[in-house]
N, C-alpha and C positions, 0 to 999 in steps of 0.2 A: 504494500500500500504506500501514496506518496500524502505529502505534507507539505504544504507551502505556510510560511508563516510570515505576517507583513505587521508592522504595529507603524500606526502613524499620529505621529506627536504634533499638538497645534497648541498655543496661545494667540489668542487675537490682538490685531493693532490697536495698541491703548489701554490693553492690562495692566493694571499694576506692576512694577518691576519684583516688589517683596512674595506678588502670586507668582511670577513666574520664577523667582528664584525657589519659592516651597515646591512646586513641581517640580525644578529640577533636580533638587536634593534630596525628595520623598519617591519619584519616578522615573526618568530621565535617568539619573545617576549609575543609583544601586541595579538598572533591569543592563544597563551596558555592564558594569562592573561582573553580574552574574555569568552574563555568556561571555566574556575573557576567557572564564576557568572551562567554560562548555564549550570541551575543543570540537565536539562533533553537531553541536547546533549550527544552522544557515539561516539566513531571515532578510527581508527585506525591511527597509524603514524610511519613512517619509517626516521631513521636516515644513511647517509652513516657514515662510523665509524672513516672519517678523521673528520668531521663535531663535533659526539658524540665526540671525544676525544676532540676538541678544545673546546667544549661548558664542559664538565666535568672538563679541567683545568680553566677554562676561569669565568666560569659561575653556580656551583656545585647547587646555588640555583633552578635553573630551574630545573636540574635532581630531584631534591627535590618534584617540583610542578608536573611533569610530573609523581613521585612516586604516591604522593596523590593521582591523577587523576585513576594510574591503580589501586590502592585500595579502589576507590571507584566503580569498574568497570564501569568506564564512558569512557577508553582509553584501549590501548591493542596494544601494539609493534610489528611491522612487521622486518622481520631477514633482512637479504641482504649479499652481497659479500660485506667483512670487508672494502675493498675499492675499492667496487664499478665495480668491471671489467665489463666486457660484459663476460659472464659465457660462452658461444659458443668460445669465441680466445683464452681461457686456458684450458689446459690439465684436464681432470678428479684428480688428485691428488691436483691441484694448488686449483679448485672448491671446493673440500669438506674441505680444509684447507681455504680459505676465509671462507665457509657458522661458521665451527667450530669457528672459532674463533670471527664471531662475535654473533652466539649464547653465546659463553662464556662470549661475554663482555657483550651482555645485563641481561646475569643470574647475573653477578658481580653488576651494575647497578642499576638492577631495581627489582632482587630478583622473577624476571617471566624465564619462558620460553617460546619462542616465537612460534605460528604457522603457521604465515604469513612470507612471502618473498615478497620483491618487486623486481622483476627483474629489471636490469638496464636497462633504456632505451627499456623497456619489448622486448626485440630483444630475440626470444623463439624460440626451437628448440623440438621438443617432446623427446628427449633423458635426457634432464634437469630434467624430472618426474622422471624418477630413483632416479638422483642425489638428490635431495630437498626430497623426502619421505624417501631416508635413512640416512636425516640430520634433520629427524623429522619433516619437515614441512607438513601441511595439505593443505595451499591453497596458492593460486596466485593470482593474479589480471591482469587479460590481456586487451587488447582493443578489444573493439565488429568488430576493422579493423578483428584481426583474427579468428573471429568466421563469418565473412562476408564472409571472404576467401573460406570458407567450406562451402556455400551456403545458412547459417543461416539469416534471416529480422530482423528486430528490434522486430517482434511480438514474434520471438523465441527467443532472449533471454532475458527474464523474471523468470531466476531463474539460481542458479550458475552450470555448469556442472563437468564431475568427467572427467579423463584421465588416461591411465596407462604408463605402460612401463616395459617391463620384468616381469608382475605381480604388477609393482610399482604402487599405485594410487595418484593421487594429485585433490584435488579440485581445477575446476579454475573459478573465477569472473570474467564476461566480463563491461567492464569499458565501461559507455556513453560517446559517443565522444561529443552528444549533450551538456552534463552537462557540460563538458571540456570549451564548450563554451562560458556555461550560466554563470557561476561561475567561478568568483564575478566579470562577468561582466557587466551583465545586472538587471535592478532591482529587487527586490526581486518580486514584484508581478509577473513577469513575469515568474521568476521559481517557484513558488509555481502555476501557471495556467499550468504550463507543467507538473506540478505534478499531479495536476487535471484531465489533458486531458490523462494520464497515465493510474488513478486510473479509471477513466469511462469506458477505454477501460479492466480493468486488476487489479481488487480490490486486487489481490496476486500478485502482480507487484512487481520486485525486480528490482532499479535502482542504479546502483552504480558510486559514483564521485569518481575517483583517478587521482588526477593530483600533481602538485607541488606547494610547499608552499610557493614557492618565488611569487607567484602568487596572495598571501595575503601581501603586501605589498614593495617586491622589483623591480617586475617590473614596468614599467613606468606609474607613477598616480595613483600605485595603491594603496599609504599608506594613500596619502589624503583619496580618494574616499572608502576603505576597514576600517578604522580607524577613522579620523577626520570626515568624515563625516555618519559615523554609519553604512555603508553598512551592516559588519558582526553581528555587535547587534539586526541590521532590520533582517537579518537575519534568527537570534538564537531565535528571538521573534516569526515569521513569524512559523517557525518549533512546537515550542511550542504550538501555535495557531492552529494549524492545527492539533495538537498529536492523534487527536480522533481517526481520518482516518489516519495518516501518523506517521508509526510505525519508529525509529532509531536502528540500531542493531551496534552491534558489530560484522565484520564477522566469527569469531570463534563461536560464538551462534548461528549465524544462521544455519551456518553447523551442530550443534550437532540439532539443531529443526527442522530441513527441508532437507530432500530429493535430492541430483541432477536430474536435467530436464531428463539426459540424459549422455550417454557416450559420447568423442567427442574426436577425432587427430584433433588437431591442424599442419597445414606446418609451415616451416621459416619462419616467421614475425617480425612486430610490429606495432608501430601506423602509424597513414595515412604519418602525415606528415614525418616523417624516413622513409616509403617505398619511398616519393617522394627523397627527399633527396637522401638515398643509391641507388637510382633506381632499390628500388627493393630487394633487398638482402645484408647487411649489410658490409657483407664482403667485396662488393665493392671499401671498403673505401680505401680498403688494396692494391685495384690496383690501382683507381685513384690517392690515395696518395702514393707513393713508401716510404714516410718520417716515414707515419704513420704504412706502412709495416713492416718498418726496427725497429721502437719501440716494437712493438707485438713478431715479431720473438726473438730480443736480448732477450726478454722474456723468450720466449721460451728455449732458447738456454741455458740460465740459468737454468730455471726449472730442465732440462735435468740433471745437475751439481749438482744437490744437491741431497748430498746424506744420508741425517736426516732429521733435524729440519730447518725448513726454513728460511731463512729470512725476518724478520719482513718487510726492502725497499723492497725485490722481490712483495711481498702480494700489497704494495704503487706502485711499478712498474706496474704495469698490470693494475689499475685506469685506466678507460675509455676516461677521456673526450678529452685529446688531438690526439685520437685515430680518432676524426671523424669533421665532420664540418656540420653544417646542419642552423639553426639560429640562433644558440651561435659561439661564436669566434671560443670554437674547438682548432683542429690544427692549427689555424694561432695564436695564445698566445702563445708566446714567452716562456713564464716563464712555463706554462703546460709542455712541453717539456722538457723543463729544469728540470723541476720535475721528470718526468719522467726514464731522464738518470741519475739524481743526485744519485734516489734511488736504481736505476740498478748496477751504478755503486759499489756503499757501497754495493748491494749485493754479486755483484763477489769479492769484497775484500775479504769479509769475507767465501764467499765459495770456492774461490782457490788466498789467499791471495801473494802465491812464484811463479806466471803463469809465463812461461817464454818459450812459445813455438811460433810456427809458422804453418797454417796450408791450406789447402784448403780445405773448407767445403759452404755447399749449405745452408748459413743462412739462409737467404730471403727468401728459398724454391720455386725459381722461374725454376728453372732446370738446372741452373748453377753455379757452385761453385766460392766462393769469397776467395779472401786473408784475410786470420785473424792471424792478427801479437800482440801478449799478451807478455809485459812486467812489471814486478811489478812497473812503472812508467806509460805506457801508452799504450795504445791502438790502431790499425790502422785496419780497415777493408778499405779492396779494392773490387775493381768490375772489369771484364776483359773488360767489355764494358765502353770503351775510357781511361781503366786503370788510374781509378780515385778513390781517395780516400773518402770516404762518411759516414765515422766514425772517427771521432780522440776523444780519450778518455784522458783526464787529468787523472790519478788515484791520483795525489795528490789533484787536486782540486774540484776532483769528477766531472766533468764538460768535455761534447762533446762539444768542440770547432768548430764542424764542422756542429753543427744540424743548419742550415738553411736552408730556404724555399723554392720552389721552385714558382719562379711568375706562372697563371695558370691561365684560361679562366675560371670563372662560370657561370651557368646558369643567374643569377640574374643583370651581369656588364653590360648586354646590357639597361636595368631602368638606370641607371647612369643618363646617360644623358637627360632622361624625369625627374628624381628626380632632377636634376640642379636646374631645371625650377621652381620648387615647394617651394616656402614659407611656411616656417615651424609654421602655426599655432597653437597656444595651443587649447585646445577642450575642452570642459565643459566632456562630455563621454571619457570613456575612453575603450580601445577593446582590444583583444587578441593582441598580439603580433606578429603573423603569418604573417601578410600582411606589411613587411616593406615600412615604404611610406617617408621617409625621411633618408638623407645625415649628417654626421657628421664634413664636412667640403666641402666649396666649389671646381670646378675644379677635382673632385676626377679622371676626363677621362684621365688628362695627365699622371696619373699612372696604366695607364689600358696597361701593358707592360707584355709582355709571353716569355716565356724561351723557347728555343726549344732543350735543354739540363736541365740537374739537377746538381743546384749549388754547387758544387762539387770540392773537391781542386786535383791538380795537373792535370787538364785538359789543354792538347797541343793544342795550334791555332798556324796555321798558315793563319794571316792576310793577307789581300789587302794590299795593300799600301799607300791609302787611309783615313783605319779607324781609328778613334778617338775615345777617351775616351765616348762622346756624343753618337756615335753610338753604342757603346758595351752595353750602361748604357738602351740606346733604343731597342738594340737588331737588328740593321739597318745596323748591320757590315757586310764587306765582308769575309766568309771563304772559305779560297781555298785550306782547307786539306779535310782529311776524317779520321783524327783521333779523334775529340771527340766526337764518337759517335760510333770509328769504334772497331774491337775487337783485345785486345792486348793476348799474349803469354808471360808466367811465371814461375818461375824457384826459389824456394823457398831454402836460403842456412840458416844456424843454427849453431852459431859456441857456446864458453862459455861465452863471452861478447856481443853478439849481434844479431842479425835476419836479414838476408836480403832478397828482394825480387826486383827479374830484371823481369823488362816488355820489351817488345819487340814487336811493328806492323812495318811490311813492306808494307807501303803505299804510297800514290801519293800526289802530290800536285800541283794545277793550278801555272805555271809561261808562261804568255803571254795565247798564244792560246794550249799551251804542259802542257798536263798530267802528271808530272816529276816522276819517283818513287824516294822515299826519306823513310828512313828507320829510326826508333827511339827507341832508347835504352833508360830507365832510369832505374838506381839503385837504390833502398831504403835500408839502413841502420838506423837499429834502437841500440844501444846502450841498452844493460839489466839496467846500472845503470841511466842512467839521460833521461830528459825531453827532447830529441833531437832525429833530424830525418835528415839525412844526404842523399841527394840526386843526382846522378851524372848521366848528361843528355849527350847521345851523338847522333848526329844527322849526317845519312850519307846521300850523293847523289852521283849517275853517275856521274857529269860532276859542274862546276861551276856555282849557279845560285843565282838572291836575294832570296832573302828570308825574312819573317817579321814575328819572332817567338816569341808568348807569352806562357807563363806561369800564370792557370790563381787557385785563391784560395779564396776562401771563408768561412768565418770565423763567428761566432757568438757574433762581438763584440759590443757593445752599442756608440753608438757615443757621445753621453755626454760624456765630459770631455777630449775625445781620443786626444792622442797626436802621430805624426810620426815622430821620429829623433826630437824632443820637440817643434814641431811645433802644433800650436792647428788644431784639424783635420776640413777640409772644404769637402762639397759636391764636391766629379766630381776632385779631388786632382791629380797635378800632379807634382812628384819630379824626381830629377838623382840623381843616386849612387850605389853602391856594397850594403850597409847595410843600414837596416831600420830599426829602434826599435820601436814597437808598446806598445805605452803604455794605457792599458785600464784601469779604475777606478772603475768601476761597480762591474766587477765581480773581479776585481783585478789580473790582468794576463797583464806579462808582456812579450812581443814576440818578438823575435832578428832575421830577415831573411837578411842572407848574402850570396854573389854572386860573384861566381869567376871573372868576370868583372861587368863591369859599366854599367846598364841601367835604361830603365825609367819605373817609377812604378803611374798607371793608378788606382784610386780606385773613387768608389762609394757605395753609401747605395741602400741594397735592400729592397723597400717597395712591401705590399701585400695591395691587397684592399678586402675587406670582408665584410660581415653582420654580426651584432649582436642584441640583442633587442634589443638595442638603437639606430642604425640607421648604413647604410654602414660608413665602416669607411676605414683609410689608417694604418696601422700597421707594424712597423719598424721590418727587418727579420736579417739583419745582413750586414757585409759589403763585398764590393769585391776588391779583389789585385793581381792586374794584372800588370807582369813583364816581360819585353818586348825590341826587341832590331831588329832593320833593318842590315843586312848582306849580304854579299856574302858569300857562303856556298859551299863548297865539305864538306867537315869532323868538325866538330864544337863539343868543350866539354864544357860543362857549368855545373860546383857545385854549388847548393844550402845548405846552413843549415839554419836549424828554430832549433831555441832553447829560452827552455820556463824558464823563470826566476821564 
């Protein structure tokens, strides 16, 4: 019987540097350390190349160990996209400038050339065959989900198959989801008897493990149980013992010794648990999440823009992981996102450093076009639907002020409250990580709260009379327009100092039992040379009536330390006045919002509840600042300026 074994190691762009040093210390380390002594283990292993870069600065010894290893042909480097994207949400040009360049760094490295790719998150499209065979690659490693999908049993696949594309061909390895399971979860005797019941059925039996390396050590109990207590030495012994019958390869050997089964098209896929997840189709992420939309397209939108040599953040921009959610944190990590637009941003610097236009154009590619307001200071993209702002770009601080989350219903918040209940015992065994069975803090239901808008700055309410800061923060408010959600009308001006853009809905709003129409102008002015956004609201009516109008904004700011008008910031805050200085620490940004009269300003923190592999958890998204004032109303002008120190 044959054995192909491949582990591939990732941290995403913008990890914490102290995460990715506990991985390589707790994983990474000790699993190379162990096959040194394992002179008859072979294996494949893939690095994503934020990872390779931090362990090359960080750690040069190990590229060292990792050297020896492929010189002894006992290891063999699989390629990847340099960082990491999902190959399917980037343009052909962006594709084979990932795949290039991280061929080039593993040739710089490690003095090989690679054959293998590991696709990210193996989310596989059969058009990808072209692309990887004319970046030299030979084979893939997919999950036997997508070889199921095509009507193949576990009894067919028992040997790797081939694919093409325009002539192109790729060998692809279908990965056991079984193994996925067994390993290193369960005890060795227990995979070397599935080995067995393999080899009885299938003495030419090809079994292939490819999963992740964090697996060998970071996730939970597994450094004890894979380390201290000898799991992977039992192992490597186990394999050994058994070498008679139980052959190790290197996948690139066995392609050049063995035949494929068979031809085979593969559909759109990936593994079981990401088709559950995307429901199906990966792209989904891109509608369920609008956040995680609006990252991929600025993408895009870039790519478009260059027109050489790329930039090294765009290649960082396009990184996967805050792109999706599924049992890692995903898009609700704060700082992934942050990464994200950090590196976006430094890319448009440097691809149209003097921008200074205004325009309408269909970012998002949803069928309607947005306002995208580009000055060498900052950035503003709008949306006609509630005419709200859902980009604000620092360009001096490289930083989207505006990327916050939107609260959202998952499938898994309904367990919440049966995981309440559950006392979090420690266990001798230690299992997959798939089946989340425990809470990372008690109560986690009082913040199981849905937005039924996207938190979004310069969105118009008009309140009840009623609501409180409690209710907005619960979403229990009374609204009695039909403007933040409804569609505004815009009128793009461009002078030598500045950019403006006026919205405009003629809409209604509940007063008593009357439908009122009430109409709403606001002006955007943005300034070419400084950090300011000058806004001038006018709000008409028929006839005399109250009215309770907020203005509401949402920002990405950390609440440790925050100060309002030098007040230390408190949950659920409420102050009066014209001006507010927001002073943040973290990210170091400091925000002055001034007000042609005097009202009161309503904030609270938006949290997100989510899974991770270490259990649901509550996750700080940003804050909200709602400015607000009760009137009587025919004709009403209200100025705003936010300006960023």
């Amino acid at each position: 019987m044959n054995l192909i074994f491949i582990i591939h190691n990732h941290q995403p762009v913008g990890n914490f540097d102290y995460v990715i040093e506990d991985a390589y210390k707790k994983a990474y380390l000790p699993f190379v350390n162990e096959i040194l002594d394992a002179t008859h283990f072979r294996f494949g292993i893939h690095f994503s190349g934020y990872l390779l870069q931090y362990i090359e600065k960080n750690h040069p010894e190990y590229i060292e160990k990792l050297h020896f290893l492929i010189q002894q042909n006992k290891c063999e480097i699989l390629s990847g996209g340099m960082y990491e994207p999902i190959l399917t949400l980037i343009p052909e040009r962006d594709r084979n400038e990932q795949i290039k360049r991280m061929n080039e760094y593993i040739g710089k490295l490690f003095k090989t050339q690679p054959k293998g790719f590991w696709v990210a998150e193996r989310v596989w499209e059969q058009h990808l065959t072209k692309t990887l065979s004319q970046n030299g690659i030979q084979y893939v490693a997919l999950d036997d989900t997508h070889f199921k999908k095509e009507g193949k049993t576990d009894k067919d696949l028992s040997k790797h198959f081939i694919t093409e594309d325009e002539g192109e061909t790729l060998n692809i390895f279908p990965i056991s989801k079984n193994l996925r399971y067994l390993i290193p979860f369960k005890p060795v005797e227990q995979i070397i008897k599935y080995f067995e019941e393999a080899e009885k059925k299938d003495k030419d039996r090809l079994e292939l493990f490819g999963d992740d390396g964090e697996k060998f050590g970071i996730w939970p109990k597994t450094y004890s149980y894979v380390y201290e207590k000898k799991w992977l030495k039992r192992f490597l012994k186990a394999l050994k013992d058994n070498s008679n019958w139980l052959t190790i390869h290197l996948p690139s050997e066995y392609i050049a010794n063995n035949p494929p089964k068979e031809l085979i098209y593969l559909r759109e896929c990936s593994y079981e648990e990401m088709m559950k997840w995307s429901e199906g189709n990966f792209k989904k992420f891109l509608i369920k999440y609008p956040e995680s939309n609006d990252m991929n397209k600025k993408a895009l939108f870039l790519s478009k823009r260059v027109k050489e040599k790329f930039p090294e953040e765009l290649l960082k921009g396009e990184t996967n992981d805050a792109l999706w959610h599924g049992l890692f944190g995903g898009l609700y990590l704060p700082h992934l996102r942050i990464a994200i637009y950090e590196n976006l941003i430094k890319a448009e610097k440097k691809i149209d450093p003097l921008s200074f236009k205004i325009e309408e154009n269909d970012i998002n590619k949803d069928g309607r076009k947005e306002f995208i307001l580009e000055t060498p200071k900052l950035n503003l993209y709008f949306t006609k639907k509630g005419g709200t702002l859902y980009e604000l770009d620092d360009k001096i601080k490289e930083l989207n002020i505006q990327n916050v989350l939107t609260r959202r219903k998952e499938p898994y918040h309904k367990k919440i409250l049966e995981l309440n209940k559950i006392k979090n015992k420690d266990q001798e065994e230690i299992n997959t990580i798939h089946p989340i069975t425990t809470t990372k803090e008690s109560n986690l239901n009082k913040f199981l709260i849905y937005d039924w808008y996207r938190r979004n700055s310069f969105i118009d309410h008009f309140f009840r009379a009623d609501t409180t800061v409690e209710s907005i923060y619960k979403m229990q408010f009374g609204e009695q327009g039909d403007f933040v959600l409804g569609k505004y009308n815009g009128k793009t001006k461009k002078t030598d100092n500045s950019l403006s853009l006026s919205l405009k809905r003629d809409g209604h709003v509940w007063c008593g039992e009357n439908w009122e129409e009430v109409s709403l102008k606001k002006e955007i002015i943005v300034p070419k040379e400084k950090r300011e956004i000058q806004a001038r609201y006018k709000i008409s009516t028929s006839k005399e009536f109250p009215l309770f109008f907020g203005i509401e904004f949402n920002f990405l700011f950390f609440k440790d330390g925050l100060k309002i008008n030098k007040q230390d910031y408190k949950n659920r805050m409420k102050l009066q006045g014209k001006e507010f200085e927001i002073e943040e620490f973290i990210q170091n940004i400091n925000l002055i919002i001034s007000l042609s009269e005097k009202v009161q300003l309503w904030t609270f923190p938006i949290y997100t509840v989510s899974q991770s592999e270490s259990g649901i958890e509550r996750t700080f998204q940003g804050l909200s600042f709602i400015f607000s004032k009760k009137d009587i109303i025919k004709e009403k002008i209200i100025n705003i300026n936010l300006r960023i120190k």
